[in-house]
N, C-alpha and C positions, 0 to 999 in steps of 0.2 A: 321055508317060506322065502320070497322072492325078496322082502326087502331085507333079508338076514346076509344077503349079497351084495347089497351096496353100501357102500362104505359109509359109518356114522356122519353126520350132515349132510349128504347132498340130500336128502328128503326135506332138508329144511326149505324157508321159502332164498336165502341167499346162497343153497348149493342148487336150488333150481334154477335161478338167474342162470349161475356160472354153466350149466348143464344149456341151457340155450344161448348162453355166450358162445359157446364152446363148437354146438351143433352152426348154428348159424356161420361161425367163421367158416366149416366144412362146407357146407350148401356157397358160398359165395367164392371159395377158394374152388369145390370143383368146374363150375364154370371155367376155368381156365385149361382142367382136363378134358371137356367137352371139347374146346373150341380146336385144342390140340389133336385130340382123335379126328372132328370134322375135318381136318385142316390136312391132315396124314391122309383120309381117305381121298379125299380130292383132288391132292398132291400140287396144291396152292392156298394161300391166306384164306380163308372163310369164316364169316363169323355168323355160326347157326341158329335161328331164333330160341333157342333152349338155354346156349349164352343169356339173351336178355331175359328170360324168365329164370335162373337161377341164379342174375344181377340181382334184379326186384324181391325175390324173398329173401338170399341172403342179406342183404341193404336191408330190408324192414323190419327180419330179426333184429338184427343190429342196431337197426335204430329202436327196437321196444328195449336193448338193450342198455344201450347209449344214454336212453331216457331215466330208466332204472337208477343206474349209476350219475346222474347229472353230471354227463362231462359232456360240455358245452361246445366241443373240437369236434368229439366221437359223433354226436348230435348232427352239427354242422354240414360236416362229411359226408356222412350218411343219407340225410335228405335231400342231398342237392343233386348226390347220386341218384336217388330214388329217380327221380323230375325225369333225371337222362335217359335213362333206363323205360322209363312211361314211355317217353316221348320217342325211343325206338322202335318197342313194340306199337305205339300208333301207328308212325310212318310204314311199317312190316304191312300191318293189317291194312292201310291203308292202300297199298301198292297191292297188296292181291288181290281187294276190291275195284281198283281201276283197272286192273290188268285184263289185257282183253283175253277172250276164250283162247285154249291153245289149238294149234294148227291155223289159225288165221295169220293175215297175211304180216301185221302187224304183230303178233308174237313169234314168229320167226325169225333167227339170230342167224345171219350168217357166218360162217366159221372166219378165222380170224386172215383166211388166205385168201376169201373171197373179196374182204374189204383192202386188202395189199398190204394186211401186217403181218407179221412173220413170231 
C-alpha cells in the first residue's frame, strides 16, 4: 500500500504542514532556475512572466504556511511579497493590452544601430 511508504507522520495533519512547507519553498525557489534558463537563452538579464507566477504561488503557499505556524515575520514577508508580485503580473497583462498589433508602425523596434547605440 502506498501509505506503507511514507514515513510514520507526515500523514498527519503537522507532517502535512511541513510537506507544503517544504513543496512551496521549491515552487518559489525554482523561479530563480526559470529566470536563469530564460536569461541563458537570450543571452541577456530577462525576467519571464512565469518568474512572477511561480513568485505568487510559492509566496501564497508560504504564506498558508506562515499563517499555520503564526510567525508574524514569515506572515509579513510573505504578503507584502504577494502585493509585488500581483502588481507585476497587472502591469505584464497590462502592457499586452495596450500594446498595439504587431507589424504596425508603432511596434516596430528599431535595432540598437539604427537609434546610434552600439
Amino acid at each position: 500500500m502506498i501509505a506503507d511508504l511514507i514515513p510514520q507522520g507526515w500523514l498527519s495533519p503537522s507532517g502535512l504542514w511541513l510537506a507544503l512547507g517544504f513543496f512551496a519553498q521549491l515552487v518559489f525557489a525554482s523561479r530563480f532556475v526559470v529566470q536563469w534558463i530564460a536569461s541563458e537563452r537570450a543571452k541577456a538579464s530577462v525576467m519571464p512572466v512565469a518568474f512572477w507566477y511561480l513568485s505568487l504561488g510559492g509566496a501564497l503557499m508560504l504564506l498558508a504556511y506562515a499563517i499555520h505556524r503564526r510567525d508574524p515575520v514569515f506572515i509579513l514577508g510573505q504578503s507584502t511579497g504577494t502585493f509585488i508580485y500581483l502588481r507585476n503580473l497587472y502591469l505584464i497583462r497590462r502592457a499586452k493590452h495596450n500594446a498595439p498589433p504587431l507589424g504596425t508602425p508603432e511596434r516596430i523596434t528599431p535595432f540598437p544601430r539604427d537609434r546610434g547605440e552600439r
